[in-house]
Each structure stands twice: as C-alpha cells, then as structure tokens.
SEMIMI-512866 format. One line per 10 residues: number of its first residue (from 1); their letters; for each residue z, x, y of C-alpha. Coordinates in steps of 0.1 Angstrom, whole numbers, plus 5000, padded with zeros to 4 digits. Last residue first. Layout:
BEGIN
NUM> A> Z/X/Y  ... $
This chain:
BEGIN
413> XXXXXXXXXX> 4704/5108/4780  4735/5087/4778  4751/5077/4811  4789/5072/4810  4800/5036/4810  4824/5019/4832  4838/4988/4814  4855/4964/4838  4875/4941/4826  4892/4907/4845 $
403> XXXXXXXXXX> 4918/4889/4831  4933/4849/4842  4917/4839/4811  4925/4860/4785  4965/4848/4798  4986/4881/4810  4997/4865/4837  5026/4837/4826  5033/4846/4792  5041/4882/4807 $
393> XXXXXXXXXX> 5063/4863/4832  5079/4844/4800  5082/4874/4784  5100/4887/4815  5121/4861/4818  5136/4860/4782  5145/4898/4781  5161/4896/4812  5154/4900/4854  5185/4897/4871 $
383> XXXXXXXXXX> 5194/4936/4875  5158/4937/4888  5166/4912/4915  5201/4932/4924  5181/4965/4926  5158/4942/4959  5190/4930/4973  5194/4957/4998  5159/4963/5008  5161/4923/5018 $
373> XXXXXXXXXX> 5184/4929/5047  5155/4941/5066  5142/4902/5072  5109/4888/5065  5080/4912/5053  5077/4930/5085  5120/4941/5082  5112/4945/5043  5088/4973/5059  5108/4985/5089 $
363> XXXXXXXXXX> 5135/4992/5067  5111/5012/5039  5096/5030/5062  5130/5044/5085  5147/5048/5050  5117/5068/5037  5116/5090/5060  5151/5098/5060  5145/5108/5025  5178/5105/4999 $
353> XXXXXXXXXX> 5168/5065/4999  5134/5070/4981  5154/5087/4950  5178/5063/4950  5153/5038/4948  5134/5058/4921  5169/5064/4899  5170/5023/4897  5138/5020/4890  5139/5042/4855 $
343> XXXXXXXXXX> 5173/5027/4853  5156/4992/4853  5130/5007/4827  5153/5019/4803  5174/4992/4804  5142/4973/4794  5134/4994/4765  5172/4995/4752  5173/4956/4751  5139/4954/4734 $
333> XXXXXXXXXX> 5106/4939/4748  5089/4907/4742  5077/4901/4709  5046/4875/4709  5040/4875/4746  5051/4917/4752  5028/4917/4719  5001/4902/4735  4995/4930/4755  4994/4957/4728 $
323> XXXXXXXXXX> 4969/4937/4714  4947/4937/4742  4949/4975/4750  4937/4978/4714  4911/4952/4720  4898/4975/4749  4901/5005/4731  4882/4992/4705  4855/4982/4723  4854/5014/4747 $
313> XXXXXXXXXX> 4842/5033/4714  4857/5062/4704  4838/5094/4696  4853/5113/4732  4887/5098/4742  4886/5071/4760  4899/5074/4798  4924/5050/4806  4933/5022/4832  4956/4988/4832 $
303> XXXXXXXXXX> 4966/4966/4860  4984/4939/4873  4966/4926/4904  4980/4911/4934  4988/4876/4955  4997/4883/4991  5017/4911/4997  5001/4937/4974  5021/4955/4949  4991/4967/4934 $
293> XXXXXXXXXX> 5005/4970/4899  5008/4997/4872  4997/5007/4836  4982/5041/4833  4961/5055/4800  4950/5091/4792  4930/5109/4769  4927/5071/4755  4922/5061/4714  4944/5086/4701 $
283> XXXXXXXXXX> 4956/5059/4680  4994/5077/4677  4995/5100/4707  4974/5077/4736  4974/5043/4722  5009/5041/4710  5028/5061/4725  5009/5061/4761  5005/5021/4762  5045/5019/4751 $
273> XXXXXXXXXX> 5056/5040/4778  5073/5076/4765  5048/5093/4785  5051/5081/4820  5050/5047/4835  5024/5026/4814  5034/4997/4797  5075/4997/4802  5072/5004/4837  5043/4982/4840 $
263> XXXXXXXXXX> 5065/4950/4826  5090/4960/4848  5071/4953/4880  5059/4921/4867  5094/4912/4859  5106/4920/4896  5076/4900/4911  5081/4869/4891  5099/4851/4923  5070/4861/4944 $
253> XXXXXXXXXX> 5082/4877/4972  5055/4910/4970  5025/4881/4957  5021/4867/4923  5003/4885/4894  4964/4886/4888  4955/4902/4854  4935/4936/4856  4917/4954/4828  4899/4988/4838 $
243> XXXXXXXXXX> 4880/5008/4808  4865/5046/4810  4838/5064/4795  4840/5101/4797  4825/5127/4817  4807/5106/4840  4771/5100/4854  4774/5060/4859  4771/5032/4838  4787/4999/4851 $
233> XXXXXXXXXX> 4797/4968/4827  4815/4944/4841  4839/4914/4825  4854/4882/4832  4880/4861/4818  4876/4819/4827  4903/4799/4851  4909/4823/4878  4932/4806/4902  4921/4802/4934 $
223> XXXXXXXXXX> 4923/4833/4960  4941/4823/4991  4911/4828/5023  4933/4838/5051  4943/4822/5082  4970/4852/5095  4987/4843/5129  4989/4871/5153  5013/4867/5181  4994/4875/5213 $
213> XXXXXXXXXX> 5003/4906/5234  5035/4914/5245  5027/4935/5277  5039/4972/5271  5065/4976/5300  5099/4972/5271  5082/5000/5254  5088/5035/5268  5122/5027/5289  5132/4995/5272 $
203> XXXXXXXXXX> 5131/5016/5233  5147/5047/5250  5179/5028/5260  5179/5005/5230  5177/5040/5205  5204/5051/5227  5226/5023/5229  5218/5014/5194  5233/5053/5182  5212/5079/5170 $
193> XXXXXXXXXX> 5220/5106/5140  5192/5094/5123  5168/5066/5115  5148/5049/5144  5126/5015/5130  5098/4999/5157  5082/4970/5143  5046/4958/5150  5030/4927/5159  5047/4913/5194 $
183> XXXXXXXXXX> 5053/4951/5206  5009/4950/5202  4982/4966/5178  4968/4942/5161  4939/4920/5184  4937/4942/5211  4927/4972/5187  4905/4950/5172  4888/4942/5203  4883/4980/5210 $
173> XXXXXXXXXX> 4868/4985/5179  4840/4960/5182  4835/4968/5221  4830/5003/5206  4803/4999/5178  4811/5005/5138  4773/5013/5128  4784/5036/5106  4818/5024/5097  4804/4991/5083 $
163> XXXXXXXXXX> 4775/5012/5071  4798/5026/5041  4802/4995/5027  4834/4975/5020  4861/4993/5035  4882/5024/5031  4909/4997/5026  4889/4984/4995  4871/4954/4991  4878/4923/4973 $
153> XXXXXXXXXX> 4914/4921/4990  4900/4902/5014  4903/4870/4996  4875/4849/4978  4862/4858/4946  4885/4890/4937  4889/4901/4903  4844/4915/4901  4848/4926/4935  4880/4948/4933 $
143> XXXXXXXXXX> 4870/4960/4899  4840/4972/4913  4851/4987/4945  4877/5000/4923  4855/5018/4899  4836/5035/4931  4852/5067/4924  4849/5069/4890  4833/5108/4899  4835/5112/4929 $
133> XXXXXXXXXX> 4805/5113/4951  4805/5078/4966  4841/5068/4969  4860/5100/4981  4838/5127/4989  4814/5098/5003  4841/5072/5022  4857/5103/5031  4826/5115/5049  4822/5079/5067 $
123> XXXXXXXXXX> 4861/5084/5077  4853/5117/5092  4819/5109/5110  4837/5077/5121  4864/5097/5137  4839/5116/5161  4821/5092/5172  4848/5065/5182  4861/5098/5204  4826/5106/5218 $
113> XXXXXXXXXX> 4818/5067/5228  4854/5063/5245  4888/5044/5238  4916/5062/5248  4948/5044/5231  4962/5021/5253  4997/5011/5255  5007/5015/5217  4989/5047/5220  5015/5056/5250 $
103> XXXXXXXXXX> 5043/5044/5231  5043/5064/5201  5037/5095/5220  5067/5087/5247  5089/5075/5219  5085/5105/5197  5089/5127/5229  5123/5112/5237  5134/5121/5200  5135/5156/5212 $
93> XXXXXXXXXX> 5170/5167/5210  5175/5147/5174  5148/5173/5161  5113/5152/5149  5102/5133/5121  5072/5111/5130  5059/5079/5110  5028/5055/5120  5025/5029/5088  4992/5005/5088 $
83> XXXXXXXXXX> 4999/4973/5067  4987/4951/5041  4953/4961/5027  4965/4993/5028  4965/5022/5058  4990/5056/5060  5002/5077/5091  5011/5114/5096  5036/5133/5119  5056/5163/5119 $
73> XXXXXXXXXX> 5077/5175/5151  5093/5209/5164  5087/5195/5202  5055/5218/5208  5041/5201/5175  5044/5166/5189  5030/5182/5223  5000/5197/5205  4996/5161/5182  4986/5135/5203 $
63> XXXXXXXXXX> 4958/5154/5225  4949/5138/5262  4982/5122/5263  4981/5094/5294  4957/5069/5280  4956/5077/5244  4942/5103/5223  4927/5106/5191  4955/5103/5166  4957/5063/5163 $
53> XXXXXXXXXX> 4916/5068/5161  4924/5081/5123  4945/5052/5116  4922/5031/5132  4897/5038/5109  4917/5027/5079  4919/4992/5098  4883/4990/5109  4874/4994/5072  4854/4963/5070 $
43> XXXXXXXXXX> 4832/4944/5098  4812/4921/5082  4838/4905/5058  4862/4908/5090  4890/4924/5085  4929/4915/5084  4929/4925/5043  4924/4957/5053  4952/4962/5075  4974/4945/5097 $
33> XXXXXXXXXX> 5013/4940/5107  5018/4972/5125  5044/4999/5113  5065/5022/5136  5086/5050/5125  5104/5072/5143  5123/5100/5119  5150/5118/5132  5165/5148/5120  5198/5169/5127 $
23> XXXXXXXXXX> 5209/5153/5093  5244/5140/5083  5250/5117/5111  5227/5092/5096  5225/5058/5115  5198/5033/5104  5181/5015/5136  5157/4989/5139  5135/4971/5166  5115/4943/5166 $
13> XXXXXXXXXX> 5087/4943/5194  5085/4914/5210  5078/4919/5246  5114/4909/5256  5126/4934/5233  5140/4925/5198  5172/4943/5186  5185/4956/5152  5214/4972/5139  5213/4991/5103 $
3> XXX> 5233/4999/5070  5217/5011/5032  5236/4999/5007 $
C-alpha cells in the first residue's frame, strides 16, 4: 500500500506527497489535465508540442535544463490523448531547484517567434521519421479514423496533419498555454525522503503566487455506439502485410475495465498468450501478433495487431484472429490462465512501485483521475474479476459489430 499526505493551495494546485526514507532521491512530478484529446479539430498536436515548448525556456530561466543538470538532476516529459506528465529526479539537497524550474514554466513559459520556430521544426520532423516515413507508421492514423467517428481520439497525439504544426502561429499557442497549464489544472506529487512541512513550505514559496487560472471543464464529443463492423484496406510500400482489429471498451473507471485488461493479458501479452500459441507457433499465420488496450480515459479501443507471415493471406489471418475471439465468448478462459494473468499484473505493479518515479506518476495520476487513494484498490479490482465476468465483458465488446479492421497491404509490382 503505497502511503501519502495531500494539500490544495489557494490557487488550486493539488499537491501530493509519498515519503521514502530509503533513497537519497526525489522525484517532482507534475501532470496537467490536457492532451490530445483537448484539441481543436483544426488545431491538432498543440499538446505534444507543448511538451517540447515546456523545455524552451520560461520567464526567468533562460535554458531549463543547464541548471537541472548543474543540480545532479534528470528530467523528461511524456503527451497522450489524456494527459501531459513533467517528471524530475533530483538529490534530496537540491529539491528547491526542481520547484523553482517547475514553477517558473508554470508561471510563464517564454513565448517568442524563434522559440515556437524552433520546436515545430522538431515535432514536424518527428511527425515525418515517425509517421510519414516509417514504415506502418501511419496505420494508427488510419485505424484511429476509421474506429473513431466523433471524439478526439480520432487522431493521434502527434496530431492530425502535419500542417497543423506547420502553420501553428504564436497567439494560437500562447492561448493554449493559458487555457491548460495552471495550479487549478495540474497536480503537483513529491516522493522521497521529504516531509509535508517541507514539501508545503516549498510548494507556497514557488507556487502559491501563480494566479489560479480558470478551471477547465471538458465538453467533448462521446463517441456513439458503433452499430455496424467496418473495415480499411490501405496499400503501402511494406515488407509484409499487416491486419489491425479494434473493439471499443469502456473508459479507465469503467466497471469492465479490469476484465478488459485481462482479456489482453491472456490474448497477447508475451509468448505463452493464447494469440502467440496458437496463431504464431502452431498456424504460423503471424510473424508476430500483440493484443493490448489503449487505456484511454474516456471510452478506448481493445486491440489486436500482427504481421502475416510471407504466402498467407490477410483473410485467413483475419478469421483466424476472429475465431480465436469468439472462443473467450463460447469458452471463456481457464482457472490457471486467468491466475496467470492476475499474477502477470500483479508482479507489474510491484514492479512499477520499486521506482520512485513511478510512485510520484502513478499518485498524481489516480490523484487527476478522482482521488489518489484509487492506486491502492486497483490489485483488489483484478482480484474481483472471475471467470464468469470476464466472458461476459468479452460478450460485451467483442460483438462483429462494435469491430473495426484495418487491412494494410503491401504494394505488389
């Protein structure tokens, strides 16, 4: 069970601290409540680009990361569709210069026509190594399109089109900056050898003067139900065709969540998964198959992705992947294979809960998504999850008409 105190400033920011006397670490995180799916349908990818802005300099610290370095620290920073993540580990003696960088960019970062110019040459670049010249690279935008008619989530956190980013002007930015990044949307979580006095101390002197901002209150398009399967076909110049099924599963509280997530651990996680046994080794149908889940906040996307190996048709890999779908509907799963896959889960959170990194991320995250205390029920909701419920869950979404397939071709001469 992992133990914290929390506090709210005046301004709003939530605030969160783990004690660990065991490591002469401390990692600051902070995590803002946007990301992709906050966009506007003509203005994607802000989100993603602000993570690389978030690095370019704010109002009183010319260059974020020389005096981070000069202080023995390591930073870095992550978008989704959900959230943008800021995370620093940094010596226990020098945790003052975590909340003096963290809080300056939360002030104001330092907008200007060279700085803008510079990140969106990077981010348009990794929109092209990434999404544009890679091969399968653009399966997602696809996929993404063809499961999503109506929420965000229909493009990617890179964002939509590549001119988006190109032709991303300052005042644009600058707003959206106003918009998310504020005490009021974000929350501050401290994990190491730190007491609440201390952590509250620093928190009033660095953030307690950043004005509140306004409360940001999502109106977002729900995606309706899909009521009929569809399907894509793409050809593009790649090694090997490929095949992408998705099913649309509830959202991160959802009360099938927990089943859903087994359901991919059992599918696809590793080589002794039922996908990779039986389609991979024993059919030899795929090079290599994956089953998995977004684990989006709002409603997500269970899915399934392979490579087919060279003579076989996508066809019969796609009814193949089909049947062995149907089965979790028909047969369910054994005792022993669902143990398996709750220990599987059960060894990951312990995993995740031996970083101090990890700790401060995942607190502040459950913290965003309702209240911290959740990250100590989540291995009780997995324990509660049975044979029974998770073929009704598999019932539930993996329905012909609530899937979406995408078939991406390789080119023939």
């Amino acid at each position: 069970m992992l133990k914290f105190e929390r506090f709210t400033l005046e301004n709003g920011l939530r605030v969160l601290v783990h004690k660990d006397i065991t490591t002469p670490m401390v990692a600051v995180n902070v995590l803002y409540d946007v990301g992709a799916r906050d966009e506007d349908k003509e203005r994607t990818g802000f989100a993603h680009l602000f993570e690389h802005l978030m690095f370019g300099g704010s109002v009183n610290i010319p260059e974020y990361d020389e005096p981070l370095q000069m202080a023995g620290g390591e930073n870095n920073a992550y978008t989704t569709n959900d959230i943008t993540n800021y995370y620093i580990q940094i010596p226990l003696q020098n945790i003052e210069t975590a909340f003096w960088l963290e809080s300056d960019r939360m002030l104001s970062l330092n907008f200007s026509d060279k700085s803008l110019d510079v990140q969106r040459k990077v981010v348009s670049e990794e929109f092209k190594e990434h999404y544009i010249n890679k091969p399968y690279g653009d399966a997602w935008e696809h996929m993404r399109e063809l499961a999503y008619t109506t929420h965000p989530y229909q493009w990617m956190t890179i964002g939509k089109e590549l001119k988006h980013i190109e032709e991303a002007q300052l005042s644009d930015v600058e707003a959206f900056f106003r918009k998310h990044y504020t005490p009021v949307n974000a929350v501050l979580c401290v994990a190491g050898n730190v007491s609440t006095e201390q952590v509250k101390e620093l928190a009033e002197k660095w953030f307690a003067p950043i004005p509140a901002g306004n409360k940001y209150t999502r109106n977002i398009p729900q995606e309706p139900e899909q009521t009929a399967a569809r399907t894509k076909t793409v050809f593009a110049d790649v090694p090997l065709d490929a095949l992408y099924k998705v099913w649309h599963i509830g959202g991160r509280l959802s009360e099938h969540y927990y089943a859903a997530d087994l359901i991919t651990e059992v599918m696809g996680s590793g080589s002794s998964s039922r996908l990779y046994q039986r389609l991979v080794k024993e059919q030899q149908l795929f090079s290599n198959i994956a089953c998995y889940h977004t684990g989006s906040l709002d409603p997500g996307l269970l899915v399934v992705e392979g490579k087919i190996v060279e003579g076989k048709t996508i066809e019969e890999a796609n009814e193949a992947v089909e049947r062995e779908m149907q089965l979790l509907i028909t047969e369910s799963v054994t005792d022993t294979e669902l143990q398996k896959s709750k220990n599987k889960i059960e060894a990951m959170i312990a995993f995740e809960d031996m970083s101090l990194l990890s700790r401060a991320n995942n607190i502040a995250f459950y913290e965003l998504l309702g209240d911290a205390e959740m990250i100590n029920e989540e291995w009780t909701k997995y324990q509660a999850v049975t044979v029974q419920s998770l073929k009704e869950t598999a019932a539930k979404v993996l329905r012909a008409e609530n899937c979406s397939t995408l078939f991406y071709k390789k080119k023939t001469a």
